[in-house]
C-alpha positions as CSV (number, residue, x, y, z in Angstrom):
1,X,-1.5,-15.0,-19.2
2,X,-0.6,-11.8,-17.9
3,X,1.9,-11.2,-14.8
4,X,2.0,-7.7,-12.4
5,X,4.0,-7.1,-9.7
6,X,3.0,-5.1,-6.1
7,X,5.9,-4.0,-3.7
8,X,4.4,-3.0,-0.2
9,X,7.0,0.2,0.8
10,X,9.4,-0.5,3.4
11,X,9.8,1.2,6.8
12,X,9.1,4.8,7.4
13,X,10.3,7.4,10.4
14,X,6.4,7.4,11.6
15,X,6.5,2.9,11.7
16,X,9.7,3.3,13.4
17,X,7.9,4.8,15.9
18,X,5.2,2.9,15.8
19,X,2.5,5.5,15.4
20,X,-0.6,5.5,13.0
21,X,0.6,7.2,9.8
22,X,-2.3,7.0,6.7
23,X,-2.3,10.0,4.5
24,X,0.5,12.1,6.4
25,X,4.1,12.5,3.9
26,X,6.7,11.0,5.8
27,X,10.2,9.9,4.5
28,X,11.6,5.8,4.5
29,X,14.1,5.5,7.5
30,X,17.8,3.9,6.2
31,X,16.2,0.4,6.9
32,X,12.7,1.3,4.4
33,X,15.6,2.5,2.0
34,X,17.6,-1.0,2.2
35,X,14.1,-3.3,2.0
36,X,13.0,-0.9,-1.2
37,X,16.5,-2.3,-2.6
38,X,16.2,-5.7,-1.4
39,X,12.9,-6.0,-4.0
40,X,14.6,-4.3,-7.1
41,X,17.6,-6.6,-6.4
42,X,15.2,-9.9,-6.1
43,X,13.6,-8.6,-8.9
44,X,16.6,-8.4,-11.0
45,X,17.6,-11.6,-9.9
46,X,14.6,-13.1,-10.9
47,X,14.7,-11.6,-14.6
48,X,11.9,-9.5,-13.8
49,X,11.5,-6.2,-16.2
50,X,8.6,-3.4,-16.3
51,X,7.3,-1.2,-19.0
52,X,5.2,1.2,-16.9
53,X,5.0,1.8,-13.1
54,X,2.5,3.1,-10.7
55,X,2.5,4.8,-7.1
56,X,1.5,6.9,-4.4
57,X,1.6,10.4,-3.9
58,X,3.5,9.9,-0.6
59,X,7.2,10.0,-0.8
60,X,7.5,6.8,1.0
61,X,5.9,5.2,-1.9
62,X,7.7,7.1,-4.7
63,X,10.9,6.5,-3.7
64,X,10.3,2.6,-2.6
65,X,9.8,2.9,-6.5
66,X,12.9,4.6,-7.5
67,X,15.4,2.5,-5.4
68,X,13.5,-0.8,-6.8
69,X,13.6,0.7,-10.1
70,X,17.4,2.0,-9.9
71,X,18.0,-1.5,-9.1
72,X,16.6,-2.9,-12.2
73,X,18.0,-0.1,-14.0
74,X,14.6,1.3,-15.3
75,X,14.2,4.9,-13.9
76,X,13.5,5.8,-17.4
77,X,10.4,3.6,-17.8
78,X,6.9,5.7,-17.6
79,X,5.8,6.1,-14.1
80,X,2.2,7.3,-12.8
81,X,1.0,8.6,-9.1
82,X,-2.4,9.1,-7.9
83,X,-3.8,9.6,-4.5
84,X,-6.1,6.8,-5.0
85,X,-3.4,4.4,-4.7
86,X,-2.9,6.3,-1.3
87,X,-2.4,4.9,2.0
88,X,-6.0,4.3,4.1
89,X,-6.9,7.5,5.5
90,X,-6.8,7.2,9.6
91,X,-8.4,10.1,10.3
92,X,-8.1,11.5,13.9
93,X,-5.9,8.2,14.7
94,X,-2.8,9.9,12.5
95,X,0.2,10.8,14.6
96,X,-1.4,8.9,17.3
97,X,0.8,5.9,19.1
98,X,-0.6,2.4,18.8
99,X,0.2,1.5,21.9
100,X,-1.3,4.6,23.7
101,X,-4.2,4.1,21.5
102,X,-4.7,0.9,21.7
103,X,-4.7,1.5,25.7
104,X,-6.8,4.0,25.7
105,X,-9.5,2.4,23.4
106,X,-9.0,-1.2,24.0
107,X,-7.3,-4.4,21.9
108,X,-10.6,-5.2,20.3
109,X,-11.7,-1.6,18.9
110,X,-8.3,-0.9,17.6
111,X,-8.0,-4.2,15.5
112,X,-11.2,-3.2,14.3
113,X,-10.0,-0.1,13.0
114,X,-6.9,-1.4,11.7
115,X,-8.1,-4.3,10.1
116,X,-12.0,-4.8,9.4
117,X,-14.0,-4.0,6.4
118,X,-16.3,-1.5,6.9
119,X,-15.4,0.1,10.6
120,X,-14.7,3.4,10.1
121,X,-11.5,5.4,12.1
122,X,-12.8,9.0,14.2
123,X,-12.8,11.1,11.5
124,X,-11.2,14.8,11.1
125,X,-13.2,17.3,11.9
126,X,-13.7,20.4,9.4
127,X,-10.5,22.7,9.6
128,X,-8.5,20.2,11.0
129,X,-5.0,21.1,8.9
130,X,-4.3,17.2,8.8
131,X,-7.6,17.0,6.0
132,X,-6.3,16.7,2.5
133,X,-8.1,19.8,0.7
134,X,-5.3,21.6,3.0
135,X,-2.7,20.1,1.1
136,X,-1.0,21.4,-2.1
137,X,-0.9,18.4,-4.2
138,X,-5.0,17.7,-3.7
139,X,-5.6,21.1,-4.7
140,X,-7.3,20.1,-8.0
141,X,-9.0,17.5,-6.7
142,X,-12.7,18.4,-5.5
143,X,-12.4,19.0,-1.9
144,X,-16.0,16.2,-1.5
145,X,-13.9,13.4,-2.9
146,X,-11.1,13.7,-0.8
147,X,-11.6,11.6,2.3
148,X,-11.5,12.7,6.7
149,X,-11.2,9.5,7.2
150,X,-11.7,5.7,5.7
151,X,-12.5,2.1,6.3
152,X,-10.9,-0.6,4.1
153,X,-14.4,-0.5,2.3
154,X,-13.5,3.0,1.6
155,X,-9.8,2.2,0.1
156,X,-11.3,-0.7,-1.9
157,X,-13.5,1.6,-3.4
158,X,-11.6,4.3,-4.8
159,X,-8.8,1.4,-5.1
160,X,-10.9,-0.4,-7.3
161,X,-12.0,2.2,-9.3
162,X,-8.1,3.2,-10.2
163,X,-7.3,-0.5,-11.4
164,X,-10.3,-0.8,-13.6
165,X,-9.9,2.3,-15.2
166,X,-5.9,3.3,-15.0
167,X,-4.1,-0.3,-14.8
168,X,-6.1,-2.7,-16.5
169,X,-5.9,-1.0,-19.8
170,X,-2.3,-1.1,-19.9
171,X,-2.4,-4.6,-18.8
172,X,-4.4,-5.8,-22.1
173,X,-2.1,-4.2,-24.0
174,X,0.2,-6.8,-22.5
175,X,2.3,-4.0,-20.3
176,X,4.2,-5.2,-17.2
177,X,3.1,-3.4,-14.4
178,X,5.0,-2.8,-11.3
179,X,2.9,-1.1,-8.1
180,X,4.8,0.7,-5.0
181,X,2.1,1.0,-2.9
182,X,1.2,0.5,0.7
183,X,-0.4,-2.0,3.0
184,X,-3.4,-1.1,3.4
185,X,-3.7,-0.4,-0.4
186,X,-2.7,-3.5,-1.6
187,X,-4.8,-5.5,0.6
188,X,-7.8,-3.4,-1.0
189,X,-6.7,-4.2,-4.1
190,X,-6.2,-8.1,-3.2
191,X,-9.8,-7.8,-1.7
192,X,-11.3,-6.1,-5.2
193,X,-9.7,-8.6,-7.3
194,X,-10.5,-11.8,-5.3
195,X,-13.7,-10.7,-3.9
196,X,-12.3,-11.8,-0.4
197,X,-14.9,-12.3,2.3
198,X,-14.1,-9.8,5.5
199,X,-12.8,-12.7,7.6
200,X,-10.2,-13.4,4.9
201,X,-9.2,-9.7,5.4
202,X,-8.8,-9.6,9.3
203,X,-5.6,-11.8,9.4
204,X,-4.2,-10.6,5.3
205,X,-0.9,-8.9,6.3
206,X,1.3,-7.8,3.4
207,X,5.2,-7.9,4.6
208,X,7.5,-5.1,3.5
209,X,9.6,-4.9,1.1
210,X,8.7,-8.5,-1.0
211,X,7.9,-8.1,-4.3
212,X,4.2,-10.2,-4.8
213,X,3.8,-11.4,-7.9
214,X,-0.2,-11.9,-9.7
215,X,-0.7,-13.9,-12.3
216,X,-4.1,-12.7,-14.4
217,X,-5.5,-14.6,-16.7
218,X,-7.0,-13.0,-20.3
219,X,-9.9,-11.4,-18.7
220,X,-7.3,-9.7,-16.1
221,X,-8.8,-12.1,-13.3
222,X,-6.3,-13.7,-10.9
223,X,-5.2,-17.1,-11.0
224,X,-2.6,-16.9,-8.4
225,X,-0.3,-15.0,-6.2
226,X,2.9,-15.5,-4.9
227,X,6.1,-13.6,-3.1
228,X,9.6,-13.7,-4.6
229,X,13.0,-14.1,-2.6
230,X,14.7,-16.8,-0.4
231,X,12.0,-18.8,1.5
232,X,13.4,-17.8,4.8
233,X,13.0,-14.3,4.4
234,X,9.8,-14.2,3.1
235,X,8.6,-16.3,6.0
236,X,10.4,-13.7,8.3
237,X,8.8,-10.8,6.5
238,X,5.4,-12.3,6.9
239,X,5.7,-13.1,11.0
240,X,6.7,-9.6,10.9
241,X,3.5,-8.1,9.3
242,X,1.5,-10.2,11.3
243,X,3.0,-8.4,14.5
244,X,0.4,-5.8,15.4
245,X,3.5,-4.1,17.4
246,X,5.4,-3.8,14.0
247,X,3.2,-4.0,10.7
248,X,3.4,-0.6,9.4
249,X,0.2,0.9,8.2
């Protein structure tokens, strides 16, 4: 049996505020900082240890990493970042307020947005300096892989694709794998390896901060999931995600 471990990054200046974030590079406020700890120290306690880690290319997934891994007292172990384990991209909704939006467009088209399968976001429109081609650390990357915008589909896609050919490798050669990823990326990876149906999707909310542990069987399939910590706090966490008001994304 093998065993990985997921941390969704805790909360950044743009889910403080409560506005649609995706691809754009913000920084964890002092609370993301503390819930980033709170895993590396449940971790610990749980006897938990890594020999290779993966995350983002946004800081707020990097350095959920680094405090959970200064916890564990592994910064040295060998780390990886790609875009595809990148937020979903919002498109024109980034930098937008929920709220406002969700005024302006209605309940029912915003949780579509936010949390179906294959509904697409309004996407950027060419020269728009939020696209990622206008961004330094894409620069390698051909400009007609690099999304305007994404459903979940989307993010499941590229997702997918990173797993099979980056982390599953390193997994049969019996590595433990932690991910610092983000909400939206981790439930495209939970829909890739269970082959979830899209109603299952529309109510998966992935609380900050808790480390959820997969247990794979010898052909890397899942047998089961689970969260580690105190069962109140989980439980709190998870009411939390499953606030529309609060879940970062």
């Amino acid at each position: 049996m093998y065993r990985i471990v997921m941390i969704r990054h805790g909360q950044s200046e743009w889910n403080q505020k409560n506005l649609f974030t995706g691809w754009t590079d913000v920084d964890l406020t002092e609370q993301g900082i503390e819930e980033a700890k709170d895993a590396g120290r449940i971790l610990r306690e749980s006897e938990y240890t890594f020999d290779a880690a993966f995350a983002s290319v946004l800081q707020r997934s990097i350095k959920t990493l680094h405090y959970a891994l200064d916890e564990l007292g592994l910064l040295w172990i060998p780390e990886e970042k790609s875009w595809k384990l990148n937020e979903r991209h919002y498109g024109a909704l980034q930098g937008l307020s929920k709220p406002e939006t969700t005024e302006k467009y209605g309940e029912e088209q915003v949780h579509l947005w936010r949390r179906s399968l294959s509904v697409r976001p309004p996407m950027l429109e060419p020269g728009d300096n939020r696209l990622p081609e206008q961004d330094i650390r894409y620069a390698a990357i051909d400009p007609k892989a690099l999304p305007a915008g994404e459903s979940l589909q989307d993010t499941v896609d590229r997702v997918g694709e990173y797993w099979d050919e980056r982390i599953v490798p390193l997994i049969r050669q019996k590595e433990r794998i932690l991910i610092a990823a983000h909400g939206n990326t981790i439930r495209a990876l939970i829909k890739f390896m269970e082959d979830l149906e899209e109603h299952e999707l529309l109510d998966l909310n992935i609380p900050t901060g808790v480390p959820l542990v997969y247990e794979l069987d010898d052909d890397v399939k899942p047998i089961r999931r689970f969260y580690l910590g105190h069962p109140d706090h989980v439980e709190k966490k998870k009411r939390q995600a499953a606030d529309p008001n609060h879940d970062p994304d």
